[in-house]
N, C-alpha and C positions, 0 to 999 in steps of 0.2 A: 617264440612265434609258433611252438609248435600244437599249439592247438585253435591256429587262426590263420584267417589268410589276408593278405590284403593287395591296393589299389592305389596307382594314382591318378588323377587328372586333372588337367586345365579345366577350370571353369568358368563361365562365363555366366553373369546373372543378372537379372534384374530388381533382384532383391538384395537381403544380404546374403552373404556369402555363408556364414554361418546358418539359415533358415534356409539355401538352398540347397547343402552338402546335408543337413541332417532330414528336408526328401527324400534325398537320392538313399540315404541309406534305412530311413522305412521304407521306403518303395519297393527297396531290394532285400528287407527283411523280412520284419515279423510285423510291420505298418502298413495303414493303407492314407489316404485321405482324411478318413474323419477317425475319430476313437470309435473303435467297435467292442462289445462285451469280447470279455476270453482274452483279451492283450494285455493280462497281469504285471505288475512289475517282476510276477515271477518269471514269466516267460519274456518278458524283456530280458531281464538280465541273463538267460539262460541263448535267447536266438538273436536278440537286435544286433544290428550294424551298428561301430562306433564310429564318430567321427576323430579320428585321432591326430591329424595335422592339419592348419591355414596357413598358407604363407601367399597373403597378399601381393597381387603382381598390380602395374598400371590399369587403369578403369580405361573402358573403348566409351566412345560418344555414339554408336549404332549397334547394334545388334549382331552379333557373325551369323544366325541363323533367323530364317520367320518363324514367327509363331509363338514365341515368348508373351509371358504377362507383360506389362503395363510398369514400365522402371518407376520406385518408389523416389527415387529422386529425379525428375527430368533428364534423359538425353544424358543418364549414369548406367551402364551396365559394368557391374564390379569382376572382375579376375582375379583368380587364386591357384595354385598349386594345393588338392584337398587331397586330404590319402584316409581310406577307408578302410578297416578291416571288420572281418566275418568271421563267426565261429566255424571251424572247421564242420564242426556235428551239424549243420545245417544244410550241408550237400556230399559228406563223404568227397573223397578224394577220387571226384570225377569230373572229367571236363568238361563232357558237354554241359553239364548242371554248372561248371563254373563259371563258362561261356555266359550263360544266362543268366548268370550274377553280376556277374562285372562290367558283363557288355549286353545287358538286355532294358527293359522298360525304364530307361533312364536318359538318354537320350532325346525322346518326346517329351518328358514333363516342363511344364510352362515354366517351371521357376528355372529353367534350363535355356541360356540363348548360345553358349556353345560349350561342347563336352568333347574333350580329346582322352582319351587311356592313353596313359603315360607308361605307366609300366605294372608289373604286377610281382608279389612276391612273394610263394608257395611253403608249406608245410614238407617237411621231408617225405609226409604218407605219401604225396601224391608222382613220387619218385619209384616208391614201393607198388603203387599202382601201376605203370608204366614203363614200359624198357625201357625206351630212351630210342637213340640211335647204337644201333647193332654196327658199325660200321664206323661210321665220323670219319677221322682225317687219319688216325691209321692202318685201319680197313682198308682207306679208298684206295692212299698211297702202295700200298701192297698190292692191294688189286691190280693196278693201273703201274705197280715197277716204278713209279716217279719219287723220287728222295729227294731233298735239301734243294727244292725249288717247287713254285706252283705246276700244277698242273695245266700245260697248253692245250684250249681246247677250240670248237666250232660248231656251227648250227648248221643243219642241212638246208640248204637256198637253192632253187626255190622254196619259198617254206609249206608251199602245198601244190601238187600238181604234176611231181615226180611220177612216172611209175616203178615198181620196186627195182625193176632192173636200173634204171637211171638211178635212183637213191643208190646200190651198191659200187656202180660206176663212181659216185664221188665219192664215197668212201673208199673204192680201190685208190681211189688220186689222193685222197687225205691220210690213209696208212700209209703210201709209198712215201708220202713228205717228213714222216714222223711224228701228225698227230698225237697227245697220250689220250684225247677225249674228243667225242663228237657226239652230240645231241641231236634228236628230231626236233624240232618247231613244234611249237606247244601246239597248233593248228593241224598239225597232221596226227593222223588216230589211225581209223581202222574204213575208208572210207571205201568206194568200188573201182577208184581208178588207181590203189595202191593200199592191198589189204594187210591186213597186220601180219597174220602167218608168212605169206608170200615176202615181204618187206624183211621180217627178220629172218627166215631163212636165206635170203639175197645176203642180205650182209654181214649174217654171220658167216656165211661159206667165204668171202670176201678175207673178214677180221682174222678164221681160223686159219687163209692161208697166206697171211701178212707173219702171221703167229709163229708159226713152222720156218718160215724163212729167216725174223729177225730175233726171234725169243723174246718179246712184247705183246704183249694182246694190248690192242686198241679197250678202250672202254667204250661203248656205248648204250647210251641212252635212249631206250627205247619208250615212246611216248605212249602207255597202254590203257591211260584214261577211259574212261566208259563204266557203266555198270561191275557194281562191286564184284559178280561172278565172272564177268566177260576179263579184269582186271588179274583177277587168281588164275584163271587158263592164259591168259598172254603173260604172265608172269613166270607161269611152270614150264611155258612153252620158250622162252629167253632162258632159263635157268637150263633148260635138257639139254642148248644146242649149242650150251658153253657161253653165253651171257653173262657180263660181269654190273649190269647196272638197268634200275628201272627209270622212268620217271612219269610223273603226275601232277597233275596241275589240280592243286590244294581249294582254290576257291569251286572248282567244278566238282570235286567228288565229294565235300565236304566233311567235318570232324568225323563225325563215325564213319564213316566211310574211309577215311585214311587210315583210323584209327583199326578198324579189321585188317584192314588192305594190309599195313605193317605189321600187324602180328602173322600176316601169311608170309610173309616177304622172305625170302633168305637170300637174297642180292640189296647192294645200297641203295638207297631210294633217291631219286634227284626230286627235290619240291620246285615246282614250278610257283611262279608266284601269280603269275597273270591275272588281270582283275585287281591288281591293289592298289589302284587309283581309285575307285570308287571308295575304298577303306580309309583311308589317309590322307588324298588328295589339299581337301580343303585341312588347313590349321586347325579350328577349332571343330573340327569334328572327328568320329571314327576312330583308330588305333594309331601308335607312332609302332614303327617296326619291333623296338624294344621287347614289348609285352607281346606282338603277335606270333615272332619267332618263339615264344619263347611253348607255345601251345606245343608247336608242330615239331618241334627238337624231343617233346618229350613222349607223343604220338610215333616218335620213330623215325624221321626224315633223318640223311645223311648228309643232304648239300643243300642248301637254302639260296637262292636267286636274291641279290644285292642291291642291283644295277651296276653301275659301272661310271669311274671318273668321267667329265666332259661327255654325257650321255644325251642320247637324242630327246629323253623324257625332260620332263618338269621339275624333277628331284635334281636337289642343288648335291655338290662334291660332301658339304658338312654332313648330310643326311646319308649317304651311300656308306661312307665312310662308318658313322656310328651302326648303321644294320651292319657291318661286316666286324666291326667291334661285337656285336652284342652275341653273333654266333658264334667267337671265340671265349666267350665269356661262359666261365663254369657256374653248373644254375644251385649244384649241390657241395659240399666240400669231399662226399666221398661218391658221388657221381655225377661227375662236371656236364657232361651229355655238351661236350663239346662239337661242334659242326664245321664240314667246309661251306665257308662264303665262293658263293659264283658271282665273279662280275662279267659283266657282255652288257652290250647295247654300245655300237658306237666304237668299239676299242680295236686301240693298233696298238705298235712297239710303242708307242710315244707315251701311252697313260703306264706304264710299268713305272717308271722312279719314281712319280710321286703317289701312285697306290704302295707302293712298297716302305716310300719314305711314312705316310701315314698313317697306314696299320702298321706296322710294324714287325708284319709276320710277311712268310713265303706260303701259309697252310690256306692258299684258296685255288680255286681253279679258274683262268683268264683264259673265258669266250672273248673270241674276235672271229664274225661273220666274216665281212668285207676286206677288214684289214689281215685277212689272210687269202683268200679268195680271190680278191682282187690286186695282192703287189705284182708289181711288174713280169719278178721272174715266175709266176704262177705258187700256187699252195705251198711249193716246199719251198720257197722262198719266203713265205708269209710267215708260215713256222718256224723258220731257222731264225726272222726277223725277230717275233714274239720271245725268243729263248735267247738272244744277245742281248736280249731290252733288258732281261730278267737279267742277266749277268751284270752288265754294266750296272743297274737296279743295285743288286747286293754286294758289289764292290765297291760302289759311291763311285762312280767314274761316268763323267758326262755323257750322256748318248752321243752326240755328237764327236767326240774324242773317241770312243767307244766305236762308233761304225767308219772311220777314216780305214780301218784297216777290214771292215765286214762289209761285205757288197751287197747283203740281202737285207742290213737294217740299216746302213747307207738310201739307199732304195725306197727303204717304208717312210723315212724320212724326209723324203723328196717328194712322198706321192702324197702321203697323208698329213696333209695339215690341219 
């Protein structure tokens, strides 16, 4: 494969399946519509997309998207898993040009009534192109003091509307409980009732003197989204005042734009994901997380956003699950550009043993807003809960059995159902 790249996807059609996959891959080659002069067999064989797998799934009786042709068989639209690959020499080993391969004018063609990427699967060049992540999960761990368990972590709530001295107030009360992580709210930036400089100077004076007392520094994530230059100054401005982590929300700054942003970086980057309902939401359309992470791991991100088991969204436990699979998963054999998965949304002590029993790893980090925030005995109880959950978690010993003798995850189990 190393002089090609390729694709998969769902597809949905109203033709055959075979006449719609080999569209998709003129469309996105050296083809257009009709025969034009200059499209030799020579440059076919040298640029065209091939179609190199069908594997026929059940036919839908209506359409997943408007706007499709006219099914050649009545009230048949055909499915398939099609996997496509592309000569490398046709976009060099860059991504935004891949992006616009894989996931560009294909989509909208009528022989098209729904198109999901499934997954994609890269040339070594484009490893050689790319860092990776400078950081991943033994960077973090390091950073952050945390060994042989996930990292516990929290979101600042309100998630906008703080001013910087109340933002430092709760992180004074979330290092005193033993936080090892806390994040701003992908909603809070650099706004006039709570500015960026003002904000991380509040907290890191906070962090550094948590630091001096317990020999831990808090991690925090500092949300420094905005204009690519406004990002590299609030970037070097977390790095000078002893910052161990940035973060950025992936759908707002966009591939180039992260893509500089991470070559500047020398702190982990937390990817925020927000906005990936509109990518994914529906089945047969957009990205499955597989292929998306698989962009932004090699752009540089150190922690990729999940979701989280029994989560407030739409995204069922199967699907949380396999994105948190897909960021432990190594993309090269001699540079795996492995990531920590973040879950949060919704989580207390109670989703620990079976996020644990189902990945099957400790290397992510577990946000719980509420369920730390809000247990009975305040934050440090919420933390103490979250880090017995993990224990009982990796000893295979019921929670329940598990908090008879812990009063703080006793507590979370009482409150949080």
């Amino acid at each position: 494969m190393g002089d090609r790249f390729e694709a998969d996807y769902l597809l949905e059609s109203p033709i055959s399946i075979e006449a719609a996959a080999e569209a998709i891959a003129g469309e996105q080659s050296s083809g257009t519509f009709l025969p034009v002069p200059g499209e030799t067999p020579e440059l076919k064989a040298r640029s065209a997309a091939r179609v190199e797998a069908i594997r026929e799934c059940d036919p839908a009786a209506a359409p997943a998207l408007p706007g499709a042709a006219t099914p050649s068989t009545p009230g048949t639209f055909r499915r398939a898993v099609v996997t496509i690959s592309w000569p490398l020499a046709n976009i060099g080993p860059s991504l935004p040009n891949l992006l616009a391969t894989v996931a560009g004018n294909l989509f909208e063609l009528k022989q098209v009534s729904g198109l999901r990427l499934l997954d994609i699967r890269l040339p070594r060049a484009f490893a050689d192109a790319y860092a990776g992540p400078r950081f991943g999960i033994e960077g973090t761990r390091r950073l952050a003091g945390v060994n042989g368990r996930p990292l516990i972590g929290t979101i600042i709530k309100p998630s906008i509307g703080l001013t910087p001295e109340a933002t430092a107030e709760a992180v004074d009360t979330l290092a005193g409980a033993g936080i090892d992580f806390i994040k701003d709210d992908e909603l809070q930036s650099d706004g006039p009732g709570c500015p960026f400089e003002a904000r991380a100077r509040a907290v890191m004076d906070v962090i550094e003197r948590h630091a001096q007392r317990s020999g831990m520094k808090v991690m925090f994530a500092f949300n420094l989204t905005g204009d690519l230059d406004e990002m590299r100054r609030r970037h070097d401005l977390v790095r000078d005042l002893g910052g161990t982590c940035v973060m950025a929300s992936l759908n707002s700054v966009g591939l180039v734009g992260m893509i500089e942003f991470a070559r500047h970086s020398e702190l982990p980057v937390h990817a925020h994901r927000n906005g990936w309902g509109y990518l994914s939401r529906h089945p047969l359309l957009g990205w499955s997380y597989t292929a998306w992470q698989k962009i932004w791991r090699l752009v540089g991100c150190d922690h990729m956003h999940v979701n989280g088991l029994a989560n407030k969204f739409s995204e069922d436990d199967d699907s949380v699950i396999a994105a948190a699979r897909a960021c432990l998963t190594p993309m090269f054999d001699d540079k795996p550009c492995v990531i920590m998965p973040v879950f949060s949304s919704g989580q207390t002590a109670r989703q620990a043993p079976e996020t644990f029993a189902r990945l099957g790893s400790a290397d992510l980090i577990h946000a719980a807003g509420g369920g730390i925030m809000a247990h009975p005995a305040g934050p440090a109880g919420g933390v103490t809960s979250m880090r017995e959950a993990w224990e009982a978690a990796m000893a295979g010993t019921p929670l329940a059995a598990y908090a008879e003798t812990r009063p703080a995850l006793r507590q979370a189990l009482e409150t949080f159902r």
